[in-house]
LODO-801790 format. One record per residue (C-alpha): residue number from 1; residue in one letter; z, y, x. Coordinates in steps of 0.2 Angstrom, whole numbers, always signed. Each point is the difference from the previous one (the first is absolute). Example, Ala and Ser with C-alpha at 12.3 -4.5 7.8 and 13.67 -1.06 7.14 Angstrom:
BEGIN
<i = 1 aa = A w = +39 v = -22 u = +62>
<i = 2 aa = S w = -3 v = +17 u = +6>
END
This chain:
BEGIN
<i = 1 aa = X w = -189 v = +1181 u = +161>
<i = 2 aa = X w = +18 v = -1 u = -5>
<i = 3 aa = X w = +1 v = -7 u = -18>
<i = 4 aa = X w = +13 v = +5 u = -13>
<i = 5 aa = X w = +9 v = -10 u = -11>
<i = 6 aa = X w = -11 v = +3 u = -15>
<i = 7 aa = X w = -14 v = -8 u = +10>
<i = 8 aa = X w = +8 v = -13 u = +4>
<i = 9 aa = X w = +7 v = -3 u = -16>
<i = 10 aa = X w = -20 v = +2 u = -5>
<i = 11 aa = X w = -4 v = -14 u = +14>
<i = 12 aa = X w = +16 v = -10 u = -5>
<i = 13 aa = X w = -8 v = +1 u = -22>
<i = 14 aa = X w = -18 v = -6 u = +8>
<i = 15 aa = X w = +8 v = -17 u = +9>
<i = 16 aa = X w = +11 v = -3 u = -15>
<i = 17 aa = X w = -17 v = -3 u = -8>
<i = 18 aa = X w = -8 v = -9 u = +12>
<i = 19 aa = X w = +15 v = -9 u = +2>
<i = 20 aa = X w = -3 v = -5 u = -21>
<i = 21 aa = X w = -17 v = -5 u = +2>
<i = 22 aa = X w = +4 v = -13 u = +18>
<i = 23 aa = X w = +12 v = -8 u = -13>
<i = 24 aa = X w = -13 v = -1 u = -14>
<i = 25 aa = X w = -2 v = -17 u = -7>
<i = 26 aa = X w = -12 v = -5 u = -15>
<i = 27 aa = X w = -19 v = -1 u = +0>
<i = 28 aa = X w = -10 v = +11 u = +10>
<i = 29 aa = X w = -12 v = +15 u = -4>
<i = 30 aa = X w = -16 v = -10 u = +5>
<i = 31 aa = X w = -11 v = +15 u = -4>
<i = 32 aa = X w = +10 v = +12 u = +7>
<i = 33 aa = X w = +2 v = -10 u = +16>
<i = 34 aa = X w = -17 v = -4 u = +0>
<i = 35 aa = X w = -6 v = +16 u = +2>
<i = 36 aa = X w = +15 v = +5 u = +12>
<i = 37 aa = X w = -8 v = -13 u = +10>
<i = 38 aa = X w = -17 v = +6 u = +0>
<i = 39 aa = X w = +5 v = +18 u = +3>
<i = 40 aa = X w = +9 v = -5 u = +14>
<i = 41 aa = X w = -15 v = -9 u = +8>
<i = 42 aa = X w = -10 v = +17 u = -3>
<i = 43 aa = X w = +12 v = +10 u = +9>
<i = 44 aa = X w = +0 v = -9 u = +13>
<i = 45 aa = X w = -19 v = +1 u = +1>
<i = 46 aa = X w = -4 v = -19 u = -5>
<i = 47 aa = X w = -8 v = -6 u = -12>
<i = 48 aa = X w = +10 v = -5 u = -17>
<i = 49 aa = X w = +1 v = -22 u = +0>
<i = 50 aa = X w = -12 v = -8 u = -7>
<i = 51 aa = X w = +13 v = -10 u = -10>
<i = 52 aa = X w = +19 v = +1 u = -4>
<i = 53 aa = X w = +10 v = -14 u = -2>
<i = 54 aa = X w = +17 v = -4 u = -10>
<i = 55 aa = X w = +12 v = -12 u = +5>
<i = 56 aa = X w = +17 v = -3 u = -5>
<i = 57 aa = X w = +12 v = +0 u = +13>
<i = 58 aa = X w = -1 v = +9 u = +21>
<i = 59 aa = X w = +0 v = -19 u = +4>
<i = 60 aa = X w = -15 v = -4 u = -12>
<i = 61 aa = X w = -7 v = +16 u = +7>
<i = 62 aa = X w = +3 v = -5 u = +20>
<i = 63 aa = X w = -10 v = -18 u = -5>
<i = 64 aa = X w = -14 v = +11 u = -12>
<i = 65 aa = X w = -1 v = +12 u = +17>
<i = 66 aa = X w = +0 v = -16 u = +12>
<i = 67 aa = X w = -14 v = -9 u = -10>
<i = 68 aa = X w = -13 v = +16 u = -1>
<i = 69 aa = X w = +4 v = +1 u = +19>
<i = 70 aa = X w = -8 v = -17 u = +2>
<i = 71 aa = X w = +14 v = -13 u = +1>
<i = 72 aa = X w = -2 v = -16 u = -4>
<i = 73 aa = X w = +17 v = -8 u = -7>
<i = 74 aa = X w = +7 v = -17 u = +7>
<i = 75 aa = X w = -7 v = -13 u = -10>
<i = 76 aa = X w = -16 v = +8 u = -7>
<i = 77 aa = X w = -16 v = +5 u = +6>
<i = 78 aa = X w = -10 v = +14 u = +5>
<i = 79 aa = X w = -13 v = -6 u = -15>
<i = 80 aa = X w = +16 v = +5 u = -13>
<i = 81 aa = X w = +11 v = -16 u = -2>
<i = 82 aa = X w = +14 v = +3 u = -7>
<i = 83 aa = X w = +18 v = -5 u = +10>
<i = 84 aa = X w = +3 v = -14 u = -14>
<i = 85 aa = X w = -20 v = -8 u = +2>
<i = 86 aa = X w = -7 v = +11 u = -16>
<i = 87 aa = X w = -16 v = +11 u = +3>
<i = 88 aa = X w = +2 v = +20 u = -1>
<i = 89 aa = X w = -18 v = -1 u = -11>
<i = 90 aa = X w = +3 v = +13 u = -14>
<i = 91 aa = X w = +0 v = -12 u = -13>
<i = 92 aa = X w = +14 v = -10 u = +8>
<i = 93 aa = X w = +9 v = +16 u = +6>
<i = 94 aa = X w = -1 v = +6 u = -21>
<i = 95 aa = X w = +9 v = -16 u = -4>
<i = 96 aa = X w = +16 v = +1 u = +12>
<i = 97 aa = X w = +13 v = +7 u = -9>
<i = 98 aa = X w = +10 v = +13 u = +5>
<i = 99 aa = X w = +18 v = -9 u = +7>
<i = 100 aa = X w = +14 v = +13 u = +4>
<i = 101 aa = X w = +9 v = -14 u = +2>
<i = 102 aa = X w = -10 v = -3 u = +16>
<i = 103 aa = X w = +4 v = +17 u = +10>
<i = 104 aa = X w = +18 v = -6 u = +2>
<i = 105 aa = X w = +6 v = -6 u = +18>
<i = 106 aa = X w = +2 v = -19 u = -2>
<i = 107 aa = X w = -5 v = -1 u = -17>
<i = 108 aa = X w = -19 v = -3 u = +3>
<i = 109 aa = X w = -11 v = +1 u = +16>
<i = 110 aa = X w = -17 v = +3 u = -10>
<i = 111 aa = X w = +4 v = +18 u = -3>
<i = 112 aa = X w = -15 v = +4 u = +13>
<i = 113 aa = X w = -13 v = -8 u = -12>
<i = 114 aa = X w = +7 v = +8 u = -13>
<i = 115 aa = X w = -3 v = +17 u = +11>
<i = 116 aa = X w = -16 v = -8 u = +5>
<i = 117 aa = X w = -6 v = -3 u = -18>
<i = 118 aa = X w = +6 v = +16 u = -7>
<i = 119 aa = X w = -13 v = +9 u = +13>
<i = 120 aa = X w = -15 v = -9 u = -7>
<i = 121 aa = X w = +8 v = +5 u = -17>
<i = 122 aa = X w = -4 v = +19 u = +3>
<i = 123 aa = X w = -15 v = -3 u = +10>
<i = 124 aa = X w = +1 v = -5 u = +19>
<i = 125 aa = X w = -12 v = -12 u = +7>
<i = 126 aa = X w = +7 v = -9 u = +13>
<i = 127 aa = X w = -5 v = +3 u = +19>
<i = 128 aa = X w = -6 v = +18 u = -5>
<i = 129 aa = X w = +6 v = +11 u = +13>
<i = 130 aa = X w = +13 v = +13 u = -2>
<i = 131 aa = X w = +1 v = +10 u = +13>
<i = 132 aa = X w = +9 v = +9 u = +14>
<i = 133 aa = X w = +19 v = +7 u = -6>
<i = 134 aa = X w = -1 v = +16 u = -8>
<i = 135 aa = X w = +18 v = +2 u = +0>
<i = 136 aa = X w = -1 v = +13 u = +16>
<i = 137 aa = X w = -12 v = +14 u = -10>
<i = 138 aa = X w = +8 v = -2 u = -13>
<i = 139 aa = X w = +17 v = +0 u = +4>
<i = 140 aa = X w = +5 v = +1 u = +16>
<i = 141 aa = X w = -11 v = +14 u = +7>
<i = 142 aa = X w = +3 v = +12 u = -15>
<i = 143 aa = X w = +16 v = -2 u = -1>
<i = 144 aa = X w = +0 v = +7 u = +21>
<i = 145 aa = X w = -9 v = +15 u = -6>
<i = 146 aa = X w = +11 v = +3 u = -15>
<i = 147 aa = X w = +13 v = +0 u = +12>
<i = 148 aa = X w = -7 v = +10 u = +14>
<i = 149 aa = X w = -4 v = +14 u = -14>
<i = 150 aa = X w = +19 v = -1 u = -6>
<i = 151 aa = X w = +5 v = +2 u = +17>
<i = 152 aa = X w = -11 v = +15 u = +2>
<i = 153 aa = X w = +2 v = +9 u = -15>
<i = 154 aa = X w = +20 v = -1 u = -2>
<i = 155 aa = X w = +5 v = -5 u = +19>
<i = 156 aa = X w = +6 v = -15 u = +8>
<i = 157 aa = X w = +18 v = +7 u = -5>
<i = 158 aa = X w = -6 v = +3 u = -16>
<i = 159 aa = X w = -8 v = -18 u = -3>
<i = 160 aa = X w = +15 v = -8 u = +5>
<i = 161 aa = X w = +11 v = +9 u = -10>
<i = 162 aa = X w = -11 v = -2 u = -16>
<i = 163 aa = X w = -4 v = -22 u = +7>
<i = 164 aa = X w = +19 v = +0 u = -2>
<i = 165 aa = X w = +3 v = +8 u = -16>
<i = 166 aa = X w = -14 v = -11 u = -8>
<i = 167 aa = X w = +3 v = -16 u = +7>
<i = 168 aa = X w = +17 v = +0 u = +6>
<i = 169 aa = X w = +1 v = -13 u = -15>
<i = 170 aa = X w = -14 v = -7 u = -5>
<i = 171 aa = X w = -4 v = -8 u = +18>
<i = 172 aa = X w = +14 v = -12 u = +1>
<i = 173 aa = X w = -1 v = -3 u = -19>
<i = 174 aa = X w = -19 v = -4 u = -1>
<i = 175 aa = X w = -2 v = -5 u = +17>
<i = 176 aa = X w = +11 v = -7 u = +8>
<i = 177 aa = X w = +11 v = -10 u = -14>
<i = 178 aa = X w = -17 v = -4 u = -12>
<i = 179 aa = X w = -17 v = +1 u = +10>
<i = 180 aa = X w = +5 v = -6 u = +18>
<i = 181 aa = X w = +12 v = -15 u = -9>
<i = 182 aa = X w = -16 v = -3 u = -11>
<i = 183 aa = X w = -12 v = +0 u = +14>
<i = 184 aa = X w = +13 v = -13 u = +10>
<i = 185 aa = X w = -1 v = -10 u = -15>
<i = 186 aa = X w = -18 v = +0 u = -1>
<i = 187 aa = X w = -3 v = -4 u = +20>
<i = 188 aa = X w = +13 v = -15 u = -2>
<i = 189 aa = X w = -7 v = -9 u = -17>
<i = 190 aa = X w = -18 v = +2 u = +7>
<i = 191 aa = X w = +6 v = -8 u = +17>
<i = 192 aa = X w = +8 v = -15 u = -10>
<i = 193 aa = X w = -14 v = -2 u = -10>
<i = 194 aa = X w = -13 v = +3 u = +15>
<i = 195 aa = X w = +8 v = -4 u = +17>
<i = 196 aa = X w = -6 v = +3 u = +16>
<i = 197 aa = X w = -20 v = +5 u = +2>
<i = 198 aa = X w = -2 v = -1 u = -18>
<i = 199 aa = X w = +11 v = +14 u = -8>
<i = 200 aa = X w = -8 v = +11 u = +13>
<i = 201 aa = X w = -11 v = +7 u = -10>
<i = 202 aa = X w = +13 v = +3 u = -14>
<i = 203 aa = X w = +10 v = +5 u = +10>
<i = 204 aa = X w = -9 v = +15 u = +8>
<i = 205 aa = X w = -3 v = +5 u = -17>
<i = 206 aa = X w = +15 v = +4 u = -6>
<i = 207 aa = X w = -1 v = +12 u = +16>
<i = 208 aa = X w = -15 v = +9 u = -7>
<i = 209 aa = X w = +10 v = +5 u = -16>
<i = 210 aa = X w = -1 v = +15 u = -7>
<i = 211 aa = X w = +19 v = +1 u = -9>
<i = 212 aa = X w = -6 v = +10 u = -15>
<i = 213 aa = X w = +13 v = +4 u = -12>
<i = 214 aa = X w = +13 v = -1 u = +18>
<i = 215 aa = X w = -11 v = +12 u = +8>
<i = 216 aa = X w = +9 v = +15 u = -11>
<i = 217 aa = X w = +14 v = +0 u = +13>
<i = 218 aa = X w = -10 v = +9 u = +11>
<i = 219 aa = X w = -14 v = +9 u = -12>
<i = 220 aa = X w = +15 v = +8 u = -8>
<i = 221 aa = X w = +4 v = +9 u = +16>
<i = 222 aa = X w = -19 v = +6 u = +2>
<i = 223 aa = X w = -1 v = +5 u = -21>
<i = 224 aa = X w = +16 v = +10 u = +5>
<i = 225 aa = X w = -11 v = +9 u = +15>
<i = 226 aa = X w = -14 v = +4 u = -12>
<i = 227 aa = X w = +15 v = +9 u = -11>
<i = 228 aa = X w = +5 v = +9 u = +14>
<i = 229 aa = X w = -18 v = +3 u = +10>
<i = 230 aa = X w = -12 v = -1 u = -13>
<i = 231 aa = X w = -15 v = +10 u = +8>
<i = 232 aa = X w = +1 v = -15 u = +13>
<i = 233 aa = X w = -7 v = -13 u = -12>
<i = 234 aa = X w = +12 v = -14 u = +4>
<i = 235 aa = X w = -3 v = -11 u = -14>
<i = 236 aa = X w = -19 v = +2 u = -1>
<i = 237 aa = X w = -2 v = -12 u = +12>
<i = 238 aa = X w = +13 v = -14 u = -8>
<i = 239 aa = X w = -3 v = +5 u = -18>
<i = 240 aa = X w = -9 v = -19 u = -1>
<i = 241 aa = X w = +13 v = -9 u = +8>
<i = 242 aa = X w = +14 v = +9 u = -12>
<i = 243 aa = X w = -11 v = -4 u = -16>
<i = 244 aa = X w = +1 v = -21 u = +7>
<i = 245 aa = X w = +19 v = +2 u = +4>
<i = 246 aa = X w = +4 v = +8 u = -17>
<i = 247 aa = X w = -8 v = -14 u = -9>
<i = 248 aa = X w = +0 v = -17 u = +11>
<i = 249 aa = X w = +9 v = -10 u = +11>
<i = 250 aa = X w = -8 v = -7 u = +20>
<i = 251 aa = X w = -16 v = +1 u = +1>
<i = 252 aa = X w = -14 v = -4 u = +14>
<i = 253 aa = X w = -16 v = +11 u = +5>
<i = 254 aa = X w = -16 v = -6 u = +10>
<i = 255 aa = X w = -16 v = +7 u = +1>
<i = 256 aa = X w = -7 v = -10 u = -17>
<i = 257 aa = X w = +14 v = -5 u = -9>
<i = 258 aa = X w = +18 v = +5 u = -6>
<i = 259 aa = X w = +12 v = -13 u = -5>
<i = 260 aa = X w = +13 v = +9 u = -9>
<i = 261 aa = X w = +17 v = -9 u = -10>
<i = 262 aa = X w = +13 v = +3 u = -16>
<i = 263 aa = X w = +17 v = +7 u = +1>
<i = 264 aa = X w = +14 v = -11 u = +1>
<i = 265 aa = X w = +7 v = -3 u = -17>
<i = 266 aa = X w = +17 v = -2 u = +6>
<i = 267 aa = X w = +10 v = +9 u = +13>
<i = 268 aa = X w = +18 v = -2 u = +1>
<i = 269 aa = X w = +11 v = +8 u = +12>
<i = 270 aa = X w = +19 v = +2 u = +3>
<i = 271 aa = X w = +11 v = +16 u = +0>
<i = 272 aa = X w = -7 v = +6 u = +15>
<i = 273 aa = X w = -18 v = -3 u = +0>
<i = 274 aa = X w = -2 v = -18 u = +8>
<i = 275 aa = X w = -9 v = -15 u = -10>
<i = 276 aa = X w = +11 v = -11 u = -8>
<i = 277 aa = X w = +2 v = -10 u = -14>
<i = 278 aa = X w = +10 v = -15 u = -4>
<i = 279 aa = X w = -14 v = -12 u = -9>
<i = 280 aa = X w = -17 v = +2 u = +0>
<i = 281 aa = X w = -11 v = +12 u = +13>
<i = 282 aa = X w = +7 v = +17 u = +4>
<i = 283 aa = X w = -19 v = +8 u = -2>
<i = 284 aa = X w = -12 v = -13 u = -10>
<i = 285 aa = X w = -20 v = +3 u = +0>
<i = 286 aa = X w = -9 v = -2 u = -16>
<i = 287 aa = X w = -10 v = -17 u = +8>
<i = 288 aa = X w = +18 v = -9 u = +1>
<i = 289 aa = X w = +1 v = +5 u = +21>
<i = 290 aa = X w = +18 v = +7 u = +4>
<i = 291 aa = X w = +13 v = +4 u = +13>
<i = 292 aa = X w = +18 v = -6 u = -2>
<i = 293 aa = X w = +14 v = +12 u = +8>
<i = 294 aa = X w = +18 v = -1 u = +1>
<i = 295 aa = X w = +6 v = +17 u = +5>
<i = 296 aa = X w = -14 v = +6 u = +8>
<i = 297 aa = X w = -4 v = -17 u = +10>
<i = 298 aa = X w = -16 v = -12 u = -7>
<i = 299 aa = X w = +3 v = -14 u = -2>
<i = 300 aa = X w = -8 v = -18 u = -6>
<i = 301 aa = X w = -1 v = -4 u = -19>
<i = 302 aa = X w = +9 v = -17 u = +1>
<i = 303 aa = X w = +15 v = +10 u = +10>
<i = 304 aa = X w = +1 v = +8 u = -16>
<i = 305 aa = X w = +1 v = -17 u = -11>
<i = 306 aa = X w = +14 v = -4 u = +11>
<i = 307 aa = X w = +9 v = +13 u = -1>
<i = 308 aa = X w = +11 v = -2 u = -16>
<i = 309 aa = X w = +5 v = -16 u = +5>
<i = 310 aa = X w = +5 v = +3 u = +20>
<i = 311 aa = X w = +14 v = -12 u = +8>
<i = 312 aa = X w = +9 v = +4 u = +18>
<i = 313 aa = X w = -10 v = -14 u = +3>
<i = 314 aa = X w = -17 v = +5 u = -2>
<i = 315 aa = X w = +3 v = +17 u = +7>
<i = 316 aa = X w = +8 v = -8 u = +17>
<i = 317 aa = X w = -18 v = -11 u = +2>
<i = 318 aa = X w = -10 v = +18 u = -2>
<i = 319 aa = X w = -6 v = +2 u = +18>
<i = 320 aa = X w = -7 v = +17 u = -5>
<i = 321 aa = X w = +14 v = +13 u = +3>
<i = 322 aa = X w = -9 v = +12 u = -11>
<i = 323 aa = X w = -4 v = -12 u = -13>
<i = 324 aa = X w = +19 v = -4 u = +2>
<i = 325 aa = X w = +5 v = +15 u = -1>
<i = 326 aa = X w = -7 v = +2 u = -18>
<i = 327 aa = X w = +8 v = -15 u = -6>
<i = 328 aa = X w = +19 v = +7 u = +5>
<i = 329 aa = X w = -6 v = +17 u = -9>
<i = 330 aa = X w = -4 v = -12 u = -16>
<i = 331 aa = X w = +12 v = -13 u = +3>
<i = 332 aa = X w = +17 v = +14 u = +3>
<i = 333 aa = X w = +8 v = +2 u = +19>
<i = 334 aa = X w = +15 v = -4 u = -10>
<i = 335 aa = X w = -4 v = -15 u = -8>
<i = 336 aa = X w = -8 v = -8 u = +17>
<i = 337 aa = X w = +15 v = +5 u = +10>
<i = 338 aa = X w = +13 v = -8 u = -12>
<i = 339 aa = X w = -15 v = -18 u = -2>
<i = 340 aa = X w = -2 v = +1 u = +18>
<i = 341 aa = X w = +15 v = +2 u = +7>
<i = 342 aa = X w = +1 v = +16 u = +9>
<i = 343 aa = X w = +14 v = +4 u = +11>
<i = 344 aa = X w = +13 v = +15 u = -4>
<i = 345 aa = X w = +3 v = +10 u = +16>
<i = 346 aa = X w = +15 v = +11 u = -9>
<i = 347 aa = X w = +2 v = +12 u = -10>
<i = 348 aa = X w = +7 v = +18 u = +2>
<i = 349 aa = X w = +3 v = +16 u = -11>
<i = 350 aa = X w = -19 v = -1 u = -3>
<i = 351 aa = X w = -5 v = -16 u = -5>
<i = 352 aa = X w = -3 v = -17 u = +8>
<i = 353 aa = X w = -11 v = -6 u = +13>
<i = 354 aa = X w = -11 v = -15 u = -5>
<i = 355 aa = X w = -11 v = -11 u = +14>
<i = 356 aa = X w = -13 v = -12 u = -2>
<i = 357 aa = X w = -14 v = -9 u = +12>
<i = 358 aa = X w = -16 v = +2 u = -6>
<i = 359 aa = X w = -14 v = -13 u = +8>
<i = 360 aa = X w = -12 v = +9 u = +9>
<i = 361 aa = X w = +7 v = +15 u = -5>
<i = 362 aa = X w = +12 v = +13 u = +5>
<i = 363 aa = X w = +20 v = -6 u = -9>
<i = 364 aa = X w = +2 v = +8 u = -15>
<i = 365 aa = X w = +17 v = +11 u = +1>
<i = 366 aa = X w = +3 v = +12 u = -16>
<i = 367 aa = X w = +15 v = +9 u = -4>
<i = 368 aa = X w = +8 v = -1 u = -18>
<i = 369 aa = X w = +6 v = +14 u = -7>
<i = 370 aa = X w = +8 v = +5 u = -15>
<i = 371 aa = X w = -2 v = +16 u = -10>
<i = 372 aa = X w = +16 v = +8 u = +1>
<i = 373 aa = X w = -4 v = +9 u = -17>
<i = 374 aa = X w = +3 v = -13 u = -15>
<i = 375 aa = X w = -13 v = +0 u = -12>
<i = 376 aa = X w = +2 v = +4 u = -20>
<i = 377 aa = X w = +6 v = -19 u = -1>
<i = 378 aa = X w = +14 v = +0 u = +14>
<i = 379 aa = X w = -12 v = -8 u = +10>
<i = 380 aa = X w = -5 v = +3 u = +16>
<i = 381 aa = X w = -17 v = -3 u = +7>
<i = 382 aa = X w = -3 v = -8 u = +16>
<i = 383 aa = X w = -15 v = +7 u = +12>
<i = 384 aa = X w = -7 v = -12 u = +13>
<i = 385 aa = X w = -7 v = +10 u = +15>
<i = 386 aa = X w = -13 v = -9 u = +15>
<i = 387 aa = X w = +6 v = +7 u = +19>
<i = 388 aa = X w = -4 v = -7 u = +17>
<i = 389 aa = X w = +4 v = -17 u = +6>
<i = 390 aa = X w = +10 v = +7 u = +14>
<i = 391 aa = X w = +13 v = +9 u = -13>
<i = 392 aa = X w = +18 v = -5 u = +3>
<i = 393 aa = X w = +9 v = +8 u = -14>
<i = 394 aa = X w = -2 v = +5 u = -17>
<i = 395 aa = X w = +4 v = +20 u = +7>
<i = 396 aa = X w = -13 v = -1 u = +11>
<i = 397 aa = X w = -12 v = -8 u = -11>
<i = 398 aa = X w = +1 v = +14 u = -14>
<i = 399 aa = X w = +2 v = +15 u = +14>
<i = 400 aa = X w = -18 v = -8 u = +6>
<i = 401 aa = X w = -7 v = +3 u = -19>
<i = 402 aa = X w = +2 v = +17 u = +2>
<i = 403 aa = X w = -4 v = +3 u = +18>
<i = 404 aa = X w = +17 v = -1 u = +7>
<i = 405 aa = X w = +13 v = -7 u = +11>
<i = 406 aa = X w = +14 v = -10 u = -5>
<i = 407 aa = X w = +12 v = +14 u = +7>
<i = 408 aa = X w = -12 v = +14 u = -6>
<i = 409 aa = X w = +0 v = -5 u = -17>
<i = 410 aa = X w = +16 v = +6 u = -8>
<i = 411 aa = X w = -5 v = +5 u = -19>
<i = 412 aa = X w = +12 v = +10 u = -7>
<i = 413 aa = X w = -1 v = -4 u = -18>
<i = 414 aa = X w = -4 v = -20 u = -4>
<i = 415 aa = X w = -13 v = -1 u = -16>
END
């Protein structure tokens, strides 16, 4: 099957919504997830949980998932101790306070009674068994048969031609700049907070989630299919799964329970799609848990409480290259070459050549250059641009930018 432009154009309108609702922040639809939940379980020939849980954050959620599965944090018992020595009866788990000050990396280590006690809250008894995974009925295996039905009905050329025009940009937007940096996070403050055989459990959790509201990017493509194919019933096997990532965010399946979490309530991302913010997380949950990003890269809180008040000092003892990387972004290439002394290596019709040692690191060599076109005040503006370390001029340096040579590049009108 050869698709035209109106079908893709049809494919590209269904992602542009999915793409809306991956993005989604604000509280969830718990009845409509609920029941997306449950339909899902029956489609897959399962019985519905016995009990659905809500936590705040995937992070609360990997811990709620962790704890049904049997784990026993450090520092408590199997009886239901809580990490900081209170009991997990349900009188005491009724008087601990919600603390969304406590989900925050460095802020507070007893987020996990907090995810402990909010589990009695709505319910759970301790040592009650959750379960095997159901996250392969529900998910993985209906999604192979979604796809081996798309196949069939429109053709492997067809398929690929409609997996492109649905998720060309959802995937790398969703995925791959927001889930997969989230999921780092998430595997890296769990390992801090849990190292070694005690994060395991926590750790294969955030394995077993199912990415809700992320999973558009690929059930756009299949909602697409069922526009194009509808006698092949595509969706009737997924409808349950869309209903949960329509209204939620991660969310875990076993055989009697279902943790499922909020949206965030703050995602904030730069001009082309990547998590950033300057101050505060880049997506925040509602329990307080979030991720901090500089263009695209997590990074720790208290990074981000350094930031406004950087030295070339500070940035030269960052052993971290990434991490240092971030602070010269923040801090200006051109403010740290001038503080730290960087060497000019000459200057041509193009700019000038600038070299500095960088600890650990790679030398920092940039080429200034300067706008040739004034600005409305006479001015002109001066652009700083990042080439290899083995650059030996500024020619070469701003031929490289645009995938030349030094004796290739010969612009014909300078701008």
């Amino acid at each position: 099957m050869q698709l035209t432009h109106a079908q893709e154009a049809m494919a590209a309108a269904i992602e542009d919504q999915w793409l809306a609702a991956a993005m989604e922040t604000g509280p969830a639809d718990r009845a409509a997830a609920e029941s997306g939940v449950r339909e899902a379980y029956r489609l897959a020939g399962a019985t519905p949980p016995e009990q659905i849980f809500w936590l705040g954050s995937p992070r609360a959620g990997a811990a709620a998932a962790a704890l049904l599965a049997g784990a026993t944090p450090p520092g408590s018992s199997a009886t239901g101790a809580l990490p900081d020595g209170s009991t997990s009866s349900p009188g005491a788990a009724s008087d601990r306070p919600a603390s969304p000050s406590a989900a925050v990396p460095g802020v507070s280590s007893d987020w996990f009674g907090e995810v402990h006690a909010e589990l009695r809250r709505q319910g759970w008894t301790p040592g009650s068994p959750a379960g095997p995974s159901m996250r392969r009925r529900v998910r993985t295996e209906p999604w192979a048969a979604a796809r081996k039905a798309a196949a069939e009905a429109l053709g492997n050329d067809g398929w690929a031609q409609l997996s492109a025009a649905a998720g060309r940009r959802s995937w790398p937007l969703v995925m791959d700049l927001v889930a997969g940096r989230l999921r780092l996070r998430l595997s890296e403050d769990l390992t801090a907070s849990f190292p070694g055989g005690a994060g395991r459990p926590m750790r294969t959790a955030v394995l077993d989630a199912i990415y809700g509201q992320h999973d558009g990017t690929w059930l756009a493509t299949f909602e697409a299919a069922d526009r194009l194919a509808p006698d092949a019933g595509l969706m009737a096997g997924l409808a349950g799964l869309a209903d949960v990532s329509r209204h939620a965010g991660w969310w875990w399946a076993t055989e009697r329970y279902a943790v499922l979490t909020e949206r965030p309530t703050v995602v904030t991302r730069d001009n082309v799609g990547r998590l950033h913010r300057g101050e505060g997380p880049a997506m925040e949950f509602p329990d307080g848990y979030g991720l901090w990003a500089w263009r695209g890269m997590p990074i720790p809180p208290e990074l981000v409480a350094e930031l406004p008040t950087l030295t070339v000092a500070r940035i030269r003892k960052e052993k971290n290259a990434e991490l240092r990387r971030v602070m010269l972004e923040h801090f200006g290439y051109e403010r740290y070459l001038r503080e730290a002394g960087a060497r000019n290596l000459g200057s041509d019709e193009t700019g000038t050549l600038w070299h500095l040692d960088l600890p650990g690191d790679e030398p920092l060599v940039m080429v200034e250059v300067v706008n040739s076109t004034p600005e409305p005040d006479g001015t002109s503006r001066v652009y700083w641009l990042r080439v290899p370390p083995e650059t030996r001029s500024a020619r070469e340096g701003v031929a490289w930018t645009f995938g030349l040579t030094a004796d290739e590049y010969q612009p014909v009108v300078q701008t």
